[in-house]
C-alpha positions as CSV (number, residue, x, y, z in Angstrom):
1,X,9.7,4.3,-24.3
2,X,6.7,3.2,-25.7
3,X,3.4,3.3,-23.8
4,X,2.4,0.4,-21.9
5,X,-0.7,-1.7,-23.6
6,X,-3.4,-2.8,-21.7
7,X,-1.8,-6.2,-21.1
8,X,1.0,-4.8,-19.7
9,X,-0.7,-2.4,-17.7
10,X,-2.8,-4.8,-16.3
11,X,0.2,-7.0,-15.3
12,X,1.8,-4.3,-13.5
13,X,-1.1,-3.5,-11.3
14,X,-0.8,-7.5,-10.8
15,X,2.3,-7.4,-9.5
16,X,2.0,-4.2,-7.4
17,X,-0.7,-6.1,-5.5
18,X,1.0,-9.4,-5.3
19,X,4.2,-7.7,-3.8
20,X,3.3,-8.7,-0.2
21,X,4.5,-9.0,3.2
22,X,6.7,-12.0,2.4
23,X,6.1,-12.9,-0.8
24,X,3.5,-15.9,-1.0
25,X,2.3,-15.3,-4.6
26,X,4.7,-15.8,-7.2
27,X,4.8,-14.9,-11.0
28,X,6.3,-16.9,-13.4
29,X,7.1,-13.8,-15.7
30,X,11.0,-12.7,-15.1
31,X,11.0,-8.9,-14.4
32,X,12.0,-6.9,-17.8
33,X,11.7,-3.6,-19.0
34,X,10.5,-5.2,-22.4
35,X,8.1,-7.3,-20.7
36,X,4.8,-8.2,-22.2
37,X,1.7,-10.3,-20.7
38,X,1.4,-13.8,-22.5
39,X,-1.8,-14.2,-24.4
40,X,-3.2,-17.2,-22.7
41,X,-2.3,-15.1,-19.1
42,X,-5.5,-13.7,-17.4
43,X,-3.8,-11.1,-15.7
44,X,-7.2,-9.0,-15.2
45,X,-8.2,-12.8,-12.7
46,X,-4.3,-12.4,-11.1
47,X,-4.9,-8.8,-9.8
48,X,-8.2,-9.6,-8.7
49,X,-7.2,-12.6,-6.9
50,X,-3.7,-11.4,-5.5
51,X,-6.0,-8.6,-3.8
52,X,-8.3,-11.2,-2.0
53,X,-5.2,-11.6,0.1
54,X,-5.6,-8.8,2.3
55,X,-9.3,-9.8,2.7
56,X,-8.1,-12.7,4.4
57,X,-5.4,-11.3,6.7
58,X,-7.9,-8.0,7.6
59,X,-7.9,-7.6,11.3
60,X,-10.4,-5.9,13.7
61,X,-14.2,-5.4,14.4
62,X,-14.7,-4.1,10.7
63,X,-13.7,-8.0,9.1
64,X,-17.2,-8.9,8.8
65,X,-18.0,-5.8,6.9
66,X,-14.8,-4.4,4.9
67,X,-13.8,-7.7,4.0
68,X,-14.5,-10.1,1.1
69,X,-13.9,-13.3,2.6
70,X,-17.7,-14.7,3.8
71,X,-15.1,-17.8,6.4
72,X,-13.4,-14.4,7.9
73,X,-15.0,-12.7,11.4
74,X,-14.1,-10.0,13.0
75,X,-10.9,-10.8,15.2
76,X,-8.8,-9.3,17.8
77,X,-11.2,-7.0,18.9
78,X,-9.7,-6.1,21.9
79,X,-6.4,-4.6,20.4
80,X,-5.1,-1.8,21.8
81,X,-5.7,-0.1,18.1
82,X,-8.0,-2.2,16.0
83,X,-8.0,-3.2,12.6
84,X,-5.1,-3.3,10.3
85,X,-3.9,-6.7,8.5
86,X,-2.1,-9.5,9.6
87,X,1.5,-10.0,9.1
88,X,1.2,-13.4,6.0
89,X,1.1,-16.5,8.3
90,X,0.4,-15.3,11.7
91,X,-1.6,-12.5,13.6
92,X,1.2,-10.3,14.4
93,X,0.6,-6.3,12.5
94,X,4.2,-5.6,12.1
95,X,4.5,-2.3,11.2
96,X,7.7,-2.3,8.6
97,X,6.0,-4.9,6.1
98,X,2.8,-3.1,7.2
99,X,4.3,0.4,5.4
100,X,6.0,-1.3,2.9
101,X,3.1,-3.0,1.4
102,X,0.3,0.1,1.9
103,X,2.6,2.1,0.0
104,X,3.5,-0.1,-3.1
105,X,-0.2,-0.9,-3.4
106,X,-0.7,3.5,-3.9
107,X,2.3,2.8,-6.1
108,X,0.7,0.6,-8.1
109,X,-2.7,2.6,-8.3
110,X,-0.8,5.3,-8.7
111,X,1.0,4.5,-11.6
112,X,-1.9,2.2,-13.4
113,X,-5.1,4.4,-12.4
114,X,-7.1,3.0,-15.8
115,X,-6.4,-0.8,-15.3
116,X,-7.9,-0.9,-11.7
117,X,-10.9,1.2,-13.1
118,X,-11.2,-0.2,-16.6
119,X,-11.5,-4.0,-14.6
120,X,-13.8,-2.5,-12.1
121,X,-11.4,-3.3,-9.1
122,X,-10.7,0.6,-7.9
123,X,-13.4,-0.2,-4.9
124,X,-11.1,-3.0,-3.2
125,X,-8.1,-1.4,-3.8
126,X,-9.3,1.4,-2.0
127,X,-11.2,-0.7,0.4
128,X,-7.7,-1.7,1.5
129,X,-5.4,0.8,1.1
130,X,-8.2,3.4,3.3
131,X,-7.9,0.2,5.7
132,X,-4.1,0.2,6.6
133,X,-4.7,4.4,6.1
134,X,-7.2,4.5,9.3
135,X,-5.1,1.6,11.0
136,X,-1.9,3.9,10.5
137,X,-4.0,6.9,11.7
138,X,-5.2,5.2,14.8
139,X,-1.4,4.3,15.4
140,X,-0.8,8.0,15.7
141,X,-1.8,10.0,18.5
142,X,-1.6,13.8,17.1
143,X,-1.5,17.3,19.5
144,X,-1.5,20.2,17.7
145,X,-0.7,18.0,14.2
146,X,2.6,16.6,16.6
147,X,3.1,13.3,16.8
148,X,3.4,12.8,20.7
149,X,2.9,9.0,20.8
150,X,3.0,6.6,17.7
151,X,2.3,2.4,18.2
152,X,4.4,0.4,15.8
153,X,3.8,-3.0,16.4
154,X,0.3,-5.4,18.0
155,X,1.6,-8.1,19.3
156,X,4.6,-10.3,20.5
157,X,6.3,-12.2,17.4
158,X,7.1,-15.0,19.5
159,X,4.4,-16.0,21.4
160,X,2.2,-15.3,18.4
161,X,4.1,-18.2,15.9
162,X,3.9,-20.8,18.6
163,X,0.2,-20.1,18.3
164,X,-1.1,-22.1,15.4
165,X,-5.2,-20.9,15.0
166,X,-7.7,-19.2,13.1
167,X,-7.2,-15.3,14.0
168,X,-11.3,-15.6,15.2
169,X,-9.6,-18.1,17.8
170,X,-6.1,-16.4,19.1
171,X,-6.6,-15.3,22.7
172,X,-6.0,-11.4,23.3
173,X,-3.3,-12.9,25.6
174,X,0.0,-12.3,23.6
175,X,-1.6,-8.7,22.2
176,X,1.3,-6.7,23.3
177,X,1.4,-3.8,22.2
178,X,4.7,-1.5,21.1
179,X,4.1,2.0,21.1
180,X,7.4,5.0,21.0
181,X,7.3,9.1,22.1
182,X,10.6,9.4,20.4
183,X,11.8,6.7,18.0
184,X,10.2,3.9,15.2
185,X,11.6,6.8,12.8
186,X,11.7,3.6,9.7
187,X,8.4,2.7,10.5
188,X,6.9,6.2,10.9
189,X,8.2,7.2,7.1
190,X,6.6,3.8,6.2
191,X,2.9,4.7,7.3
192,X,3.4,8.2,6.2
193,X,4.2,7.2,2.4
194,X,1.5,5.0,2.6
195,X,-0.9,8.1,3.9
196,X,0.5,10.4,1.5
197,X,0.0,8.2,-1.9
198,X,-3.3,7.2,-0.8
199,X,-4.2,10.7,-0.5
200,X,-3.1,11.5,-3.7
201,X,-4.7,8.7,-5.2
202,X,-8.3,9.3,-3.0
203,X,-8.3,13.2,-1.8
204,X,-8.9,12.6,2.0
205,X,-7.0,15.1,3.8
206,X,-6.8,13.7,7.0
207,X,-4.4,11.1,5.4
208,X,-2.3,13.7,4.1
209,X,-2.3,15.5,7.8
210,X,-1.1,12.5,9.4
211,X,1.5,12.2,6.9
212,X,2.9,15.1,7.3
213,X,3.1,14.7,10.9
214,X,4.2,11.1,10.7
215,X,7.2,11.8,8.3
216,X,8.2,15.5,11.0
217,X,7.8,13.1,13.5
218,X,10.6,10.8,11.3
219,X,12.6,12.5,10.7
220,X,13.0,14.6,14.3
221,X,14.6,11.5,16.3
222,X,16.5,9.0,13.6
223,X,16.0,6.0,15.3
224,X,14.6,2.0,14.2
225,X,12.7,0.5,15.9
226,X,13.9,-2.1,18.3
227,X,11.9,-3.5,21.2
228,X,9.7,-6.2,20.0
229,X,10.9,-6.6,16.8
230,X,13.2,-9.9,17.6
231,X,14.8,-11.1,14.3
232,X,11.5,-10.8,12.1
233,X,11.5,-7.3,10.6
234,X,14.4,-5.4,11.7
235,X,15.3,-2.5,9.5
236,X,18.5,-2.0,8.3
237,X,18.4,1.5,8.4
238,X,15.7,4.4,8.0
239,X,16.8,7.1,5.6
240,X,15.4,5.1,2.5
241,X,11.8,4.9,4.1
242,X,11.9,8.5,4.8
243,X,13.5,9.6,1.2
244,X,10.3,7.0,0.1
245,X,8.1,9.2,2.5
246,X,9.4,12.6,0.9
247,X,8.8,11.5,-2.7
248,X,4.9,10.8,-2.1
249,X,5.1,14.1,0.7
250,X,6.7,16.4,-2.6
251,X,3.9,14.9,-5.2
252,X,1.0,15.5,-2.9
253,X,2.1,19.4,-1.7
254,X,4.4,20.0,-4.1
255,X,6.4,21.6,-1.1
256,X,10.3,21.9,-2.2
257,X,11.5,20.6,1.0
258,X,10.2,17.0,0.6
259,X,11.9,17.3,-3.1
260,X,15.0,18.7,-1.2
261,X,15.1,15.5,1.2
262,X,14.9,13.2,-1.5
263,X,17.2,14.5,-4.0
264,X,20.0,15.0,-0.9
265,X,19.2,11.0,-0.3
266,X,19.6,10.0,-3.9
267,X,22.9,12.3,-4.5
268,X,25.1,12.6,-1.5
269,X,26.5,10.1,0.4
270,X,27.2,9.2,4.0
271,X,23.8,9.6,4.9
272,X,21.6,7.9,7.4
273,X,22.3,5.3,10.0
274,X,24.4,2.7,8.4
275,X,27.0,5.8,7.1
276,X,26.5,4.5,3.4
277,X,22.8,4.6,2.7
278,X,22.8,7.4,0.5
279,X,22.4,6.3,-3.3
280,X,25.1,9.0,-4.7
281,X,26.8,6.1,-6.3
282,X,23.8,4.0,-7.4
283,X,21.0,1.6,-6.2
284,X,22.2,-1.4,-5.0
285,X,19.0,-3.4,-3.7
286,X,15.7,-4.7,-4.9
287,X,12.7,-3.0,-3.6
288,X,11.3,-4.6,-0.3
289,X,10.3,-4.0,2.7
290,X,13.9,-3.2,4.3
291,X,14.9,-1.0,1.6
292,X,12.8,1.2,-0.5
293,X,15.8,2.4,-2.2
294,X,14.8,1.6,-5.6
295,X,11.0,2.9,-5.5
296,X,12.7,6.2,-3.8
297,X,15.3,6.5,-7.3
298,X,12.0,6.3,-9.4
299,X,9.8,8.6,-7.6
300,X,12.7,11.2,-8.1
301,X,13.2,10.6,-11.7
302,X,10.2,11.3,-12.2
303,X,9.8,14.4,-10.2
304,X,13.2,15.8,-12.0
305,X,13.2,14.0,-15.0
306,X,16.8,14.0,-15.6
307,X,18.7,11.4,-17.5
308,X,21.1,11.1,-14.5
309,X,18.3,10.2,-11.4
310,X,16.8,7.8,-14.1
311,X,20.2,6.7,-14.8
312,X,20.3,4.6,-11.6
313,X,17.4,3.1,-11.9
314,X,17.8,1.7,-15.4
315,X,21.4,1.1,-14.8
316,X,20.5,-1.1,-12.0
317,X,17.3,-2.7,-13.4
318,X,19.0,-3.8,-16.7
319,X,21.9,-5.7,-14.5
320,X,18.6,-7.9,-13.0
321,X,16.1,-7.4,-15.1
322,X,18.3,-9.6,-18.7
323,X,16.2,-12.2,-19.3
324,X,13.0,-13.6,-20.5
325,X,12.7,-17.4,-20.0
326,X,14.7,-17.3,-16.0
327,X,12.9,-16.8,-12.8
328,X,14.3,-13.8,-11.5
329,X,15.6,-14.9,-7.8
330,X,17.3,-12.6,-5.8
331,X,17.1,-14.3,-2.7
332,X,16.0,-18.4,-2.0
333,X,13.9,-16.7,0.8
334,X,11.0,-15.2,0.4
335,X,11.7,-14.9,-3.9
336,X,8.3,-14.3,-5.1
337,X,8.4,-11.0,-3.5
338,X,11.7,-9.5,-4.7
339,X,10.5,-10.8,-8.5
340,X,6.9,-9.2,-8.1
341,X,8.3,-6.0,-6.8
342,X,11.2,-6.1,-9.4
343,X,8.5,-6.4,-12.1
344,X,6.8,-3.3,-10.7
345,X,9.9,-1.5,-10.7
346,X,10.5,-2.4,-14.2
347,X,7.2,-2.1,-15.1
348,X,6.9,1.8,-13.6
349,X,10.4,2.8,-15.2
350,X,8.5,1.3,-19.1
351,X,5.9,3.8,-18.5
């Protein structure tokens, strides 16, 4: 395929950034693998702009001074674990979306290193990806590089949406906090994909120690999380987020065992919770934050690049991705983020 011009580039690290918790920026582009920015489109404004919104949903005693929005303060101080970023629309740090989102923004970095530097925008984007990283690290309490204790959630979903307030003004009150010895395995791979891309993409090894730990830690007990979760962000399974994990894991170390967990995920079947999750016969769903699936397929095709690992990908993205003038809508809920994050996939697999 030809390489991506600026434009296009630019657009993708656009989308990367805009792919959020649930989806509240939209993109009037339909995802394509032919795709091409529109001339009278400032997508260099767009990725600057969609990035503003993690200034606005930062969280912790750091606000004031991490953050780019002069209305924020520094919130929710007396957390159990500090900082970290809002869930979009209330105060609650899920830790699924949380994941999700750290990791797709690496993914975007990763993939479109000159845009962010060419624009001048590398220094937020790491601002808030080296946020979630030391959010996901204070999560994690390590002995001997063992995970022994690993909080997945601040704060109760429900009390938190009947609260209607500025962060600055939530009472600690409904701060629960969610914490696991032996479980949150979906979540866990989630924070160590995100700690392993932005070590690749930033070089601090403390991120990559933690990742390694959180994805052992993963992959040990095989279990979602459950208490506190309610019907907000419940995973459907967690092989994908650890097969997501393993990709960043095998291109930061280069250690065959990561590759050897991914490729087993993306070729054999009946694996995982839900008895089905493997991808031996394809890739079925978009990329978002209950299924990585997709992302996972592309990391591996191009680790291996073989024709048959990109074969799912393109063989799934040309079935969505087939027009140029129609909103791409997989879903009436929440739509901007399964055609932002379909755009990046698309985008990634053109390059």
């Amino acid at each position: 395929m030809k390489k991506l011009g600026l434009g296009k580039r630019v657009l993708a690290c656009a989308v990367s950034a805009a792919s959020l918790l649930t989806g509240t920026t939209a993109l009037s582009a339909v995802a394509q693998l032919s795709a091409s920015a529109a001339s009278t489109d400032n997508y260099a404004k767009l990725l600057q702009y969609s990035m503003y919104f993690y200034d606005a949903n930062m969280c912790g005693d750091q606000v004031e001074n991490a953050g780019q929005m002069t209305w924020r303060g520094n919130c929710h101080t007396n957390d159990a674990v500090k900082g970290g970023f809002h869930d979009a629309g209330d105060h609650v740090k899920f830790g699924l979306p949380a994941g999700y989102t750290a990791s797709t923004l690496g993914w975007g970095y990763y993939e479109f290193k000159d845009s962010y530097d060419a624009l001048g925008q590398t220094s937020h984007l790491r601002t808030i990806t080296d946020y979630f990283a030391q959010y996901f690290k204070d999560c994690t309490t390590l002995s001997n590089g063992t995970v022994t204790n690993f909080v997945y959630q601040i704060g109760n979903a429900d009390q938190d949406h009947a609260e209607w307030c500025a962060p600055e003004d939530q009472s600690d009150a409904s701060r629960q906090v969610y914490q696991t010895s032996n479980g949150a395995s979906d979540i866990a791979a989630g924070y160590a994909a995100a700690l392993a891309v932005n070590y690749i993409n930033f070089g601090n090894a403390e991120d990559l120690s933690y990742a390694k730990a959180l994805y052992e830690f993963s992959v040990k007990y095989n279990k979602t999380a459950e208490d506190g979760i309610g019907d907000f962000y419940r995973s459907y399974d967690y092989y994908d987020d650890q097969a997501w994990a393993a990709g960043w894991l095998y291109l930061a170390t280069k250690d065959n065992t990561y590759k050897t967990f991914l490729n087993t995920f993306m070729n054999a079947s009946n694996q995982g919770k839900s008895g089905n999750s493997g991808c031996q016969w394809g890739v079925y769903s978009p990329m978002s934050w209950n299924n990585v699936s997709l992302g996972s397929a592309i990391l591996q095709g191009e680790i291996t690049g073989n024709a048959s690992d990109w074969s799912k990908v393109t063989t799934y993205l040309n079935q969505k991705c087939n027009s140029e003038s129609t909103y791409y809508c997989e879903d009436s809920w929440g739509s901007c983020r399964y055609n932002t994050a379909m755009q990046m996939a698309a985008l990634a697999t053109s390059k």
